[in-house]
Residue, then its C-alpha position, 0 to 999 in steps of 0.5 A: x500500500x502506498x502513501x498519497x504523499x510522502x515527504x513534504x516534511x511532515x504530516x503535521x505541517x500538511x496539516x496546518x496548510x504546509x510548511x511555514x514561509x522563511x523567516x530572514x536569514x542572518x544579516x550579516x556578523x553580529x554580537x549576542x549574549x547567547x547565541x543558540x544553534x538550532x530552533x528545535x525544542x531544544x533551542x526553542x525551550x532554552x530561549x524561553x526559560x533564558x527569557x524568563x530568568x533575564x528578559x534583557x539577554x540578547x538571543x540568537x537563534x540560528x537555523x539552517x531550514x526553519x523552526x521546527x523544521x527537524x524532529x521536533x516537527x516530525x515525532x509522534x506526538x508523545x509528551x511522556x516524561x519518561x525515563x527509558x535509557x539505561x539507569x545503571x549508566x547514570x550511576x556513573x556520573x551521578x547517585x542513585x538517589x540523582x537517577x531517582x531525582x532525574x526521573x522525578x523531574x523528567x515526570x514534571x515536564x509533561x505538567x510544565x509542558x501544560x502550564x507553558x501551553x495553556x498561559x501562553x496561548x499555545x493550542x498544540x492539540x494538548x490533551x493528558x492521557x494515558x500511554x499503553x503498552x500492549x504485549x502480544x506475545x509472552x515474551x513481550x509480557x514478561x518485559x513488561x512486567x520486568x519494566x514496571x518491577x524495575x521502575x518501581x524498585x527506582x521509586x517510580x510512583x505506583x500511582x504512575x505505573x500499572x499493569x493490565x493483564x490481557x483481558x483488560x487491556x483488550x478491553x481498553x483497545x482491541x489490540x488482538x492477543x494481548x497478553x497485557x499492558x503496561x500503562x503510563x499514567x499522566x502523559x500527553x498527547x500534542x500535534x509536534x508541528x503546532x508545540x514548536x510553532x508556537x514556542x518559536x512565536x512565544x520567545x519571538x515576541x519576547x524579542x528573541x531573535x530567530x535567523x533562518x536559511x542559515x547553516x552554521x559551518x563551525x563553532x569554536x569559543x566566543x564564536x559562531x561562524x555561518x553561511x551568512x556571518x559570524x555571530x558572537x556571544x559569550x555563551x552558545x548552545x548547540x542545540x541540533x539534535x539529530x542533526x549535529x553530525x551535520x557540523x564540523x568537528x561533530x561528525x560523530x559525536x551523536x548518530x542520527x537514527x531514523x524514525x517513520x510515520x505514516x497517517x491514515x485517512x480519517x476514521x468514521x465513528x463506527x470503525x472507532x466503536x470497533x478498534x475501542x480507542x476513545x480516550x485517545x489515549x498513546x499506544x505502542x507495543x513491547x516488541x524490541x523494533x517497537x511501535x508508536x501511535x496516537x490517535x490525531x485530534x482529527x481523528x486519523x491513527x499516526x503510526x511510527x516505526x524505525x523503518x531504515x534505521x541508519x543510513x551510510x555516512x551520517x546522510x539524513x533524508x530529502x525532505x522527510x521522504x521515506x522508503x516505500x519499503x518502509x511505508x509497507x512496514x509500517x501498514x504491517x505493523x498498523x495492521x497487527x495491532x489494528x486489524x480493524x484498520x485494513x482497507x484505510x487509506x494511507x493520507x501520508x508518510x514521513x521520516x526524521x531523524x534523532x540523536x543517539x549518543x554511544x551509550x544510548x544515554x541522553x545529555x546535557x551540559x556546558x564546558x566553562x573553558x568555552x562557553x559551548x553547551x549542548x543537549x541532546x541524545x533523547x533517542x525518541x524521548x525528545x518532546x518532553x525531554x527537551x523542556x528538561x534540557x531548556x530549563x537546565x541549559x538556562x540555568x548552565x548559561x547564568x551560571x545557576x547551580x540548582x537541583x537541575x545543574x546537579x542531575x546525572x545527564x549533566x556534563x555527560x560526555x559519551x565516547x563518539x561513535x566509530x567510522x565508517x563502516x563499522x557504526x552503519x553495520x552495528x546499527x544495522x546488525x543490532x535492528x537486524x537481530x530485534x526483528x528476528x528476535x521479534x519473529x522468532x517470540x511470536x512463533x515459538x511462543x516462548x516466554x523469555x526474551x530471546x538471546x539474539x535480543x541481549x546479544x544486540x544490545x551488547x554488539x552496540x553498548x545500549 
């Protein structure tokens, strides 16, 4: 089945009538007090809380496409405030009682991500819901009952986790042979492209000023070099996300894993009466290549997947044009969950890319000696995370020293990622061995993880 369109950036945007008009690009050299590459999330929740804490810094931001134009305009909608990365990595750079914190304040965001919305005026289809985790297969119920005994003995709040079992997870949506659920408490849904609009037009209006058509070809202390001049400021912040492999001297630093999406048509009430999705509650699956999907305020199903995981040399995509091997994928994967759904038209797929660390583990953080922060590496956790990473780096910026500035993830810093070819063949061996791993649970039926599993977990270090 193919995509009526595929590409133009995003759904999201298609949605709002297509990709915004440029905004100026940068005049010519200038002078700032902050200077933030990138006008994501990230930049974008940094410039906000920077705006609040000292309305009289001069800020820049500079951006090679548009705001929003990455993943923070293209992800699936999920504002979880979860913790999904390797806990016990943490432990060294920080407590457990530090890791506990971290994950307490990631937890926070998602209702700070309300607050900011609703003062503000932001209407990004906001909506607090629950996430279910559905497992077909015994294999996938024993990980998720491994997950939520793992969270809870980090002191992760009962009240925030709870587990189903597979008569009541049907119950909540008919997802066929589900063994249970694992259900997350006190997310939310949003529409990507309307949050990262809206926070470009917030810190905007609050004299931030944002450059756009412009490339930044080098960073170094106190200076940021472009396309289109030189910016200096006595604090930068990288804030590029899948993208930064993109500048010199980062080329691996963080790896930039691709992510698909497809949308299907609208649904009429009576197939939603079928599936049983009415509380549009986030659903995804506990299989090891897992799924992503929402049910979109205009009520379609957007489905995610990691399709291609990784291509040759760092390259990212045209435009958000996906494989149409991988829209096929995906249509399988919609499919198995929601059975109800054969015979819906695809309306659109899309593709982006995220950062992913060598440990897997997201970061943030500033060198003194230059003045150069970063955050980053949420690898698929990025909408409520990066609200995590702008309060932080505004902090590092004014030279706070706070709860935030004291957490694990910060001054993080990862080993980089090896050459080529060896980095393009461990991702791919890695997602190659999740998908037999993945069909081999569901035919043998067997209750334990498979071991091909574990082994891809250790030939990439995740």
């Amino acid at each position: 089945m193919m995509a009526k369109k595929n590409g133009g950036v995003s759904f999201w945007y298609e949605a709002l009538g297509g990709v915004p008009r440029y905004r100026a690009p940068l005049p010519g050299d200038l002078e700032a007090d902050v200077c933030i590459i990138g006008a994501g999330y990230t930049g974008l929740w940094s410039a906000y809380y920077l705006t609040e804490r000292d309305p009289g810094l001069r800020i820049v931001i500079v951006e090679k496409e548009f705001a929003g134009f990455g993943g923070s305009g293209r992800n699936g909608g999920w504002c979880t405030g979860e913790f999904s990365w390797n806990r016990d990595s943490y432990l060294s750079t920080g407590t457990r009682a530090g890791v506990i914190a971290f994950e307490r304040q990631l937890r926070d965001t998602v209702a700070e991500v309300q607050r900011v919305t609703e003062t503000h005026g932001i209407d990004c289809d906001f909506l607090m819901t629950d996430c279910l985790t559905y497992a077909q297969t015994p294999a996938q119920w024993q990980r998720l009952q491994q997950d939520h005994a793992e969270a809870l003995s980090w002191d992760v709040p009962a009240s925030r986790l709870e587990l189903i079992d597979g008569a009541e997870a049907a119950a909540r949506i008919r997802v066929p042979d589900a063994h249970g659920a694992l259900v997350r408490h006190g997310v939310a849904r949003v529409q990507p492209a309307k949050l990262v609009r809206g926070l470009a037009d917030l810190v905007e209006r609050r004299g931030v000023r944002i450059y756009e058509q412009t490339a930044v070809t080098g960073i170094e202390k106190g200076r940021v070099s472009t396309s289109r001049g030189t910016v200096r400021a006595q604090r930068i912040l990288r804030a590029t996300e899948g993208f930064t492999h993109g500048i010199k001297g980062q080329e691996r630093e963080w790896l930039p894993l691709n992510s698909a999406q497809i949308v299907t048509e609208p649904l009429p009430d009576a197939l939603w009466q079928q599936i049983g999705w009415d509380r549009f509650q986030l659903l995804g699956d506990a299989s090891h290549a897992y799924c992503y999907s929402q049910r979109t305020a205009d009520n379609r199903i957007a489905m995610g997947g990691r399709g291609v995981p990784y291509r040759f040399g760092s390259a990212t995509d045209v435009n958000g044009q996906t494989q149409p091997a991988t829209v096929a994928a995906l249509v399988r994967i919609l499919h198995r969950m929601l059975p109800q759904t054969r015979g819906l038209a695809i309306d659109h797929a899309w593709c982006g890319v995220l950062g992913v660390p060598r440990d897997w583990c997201a970061t943030a953080g500033m060198d003194r000696a230059t003045g150069i922060g970063w955050a980053g590496g949420y690898v698929g956790l990025g909408v409520s995370t990066s609200n995590l990473a702008g309060q932080t780096l505004a902090d590092l910026v004014l030279d706070r020293q706070t709860e935030r500035t004291a957490l694990p993830w910060v001054n993080r810093r990862p080993r980089r990622w090896e050459v080529e070819p060896l980095r393009w063949l461990g991702v791919h061996g890695m997602y190659g061995l999740y998908h037999l791993a993945d069909r081999l649970e569901a035919r043998s039926g067997r209750r334990t993880t498979s071991v091909l599993a574990s082994l891809a977990n250790t030939l990439t270090g995740r």
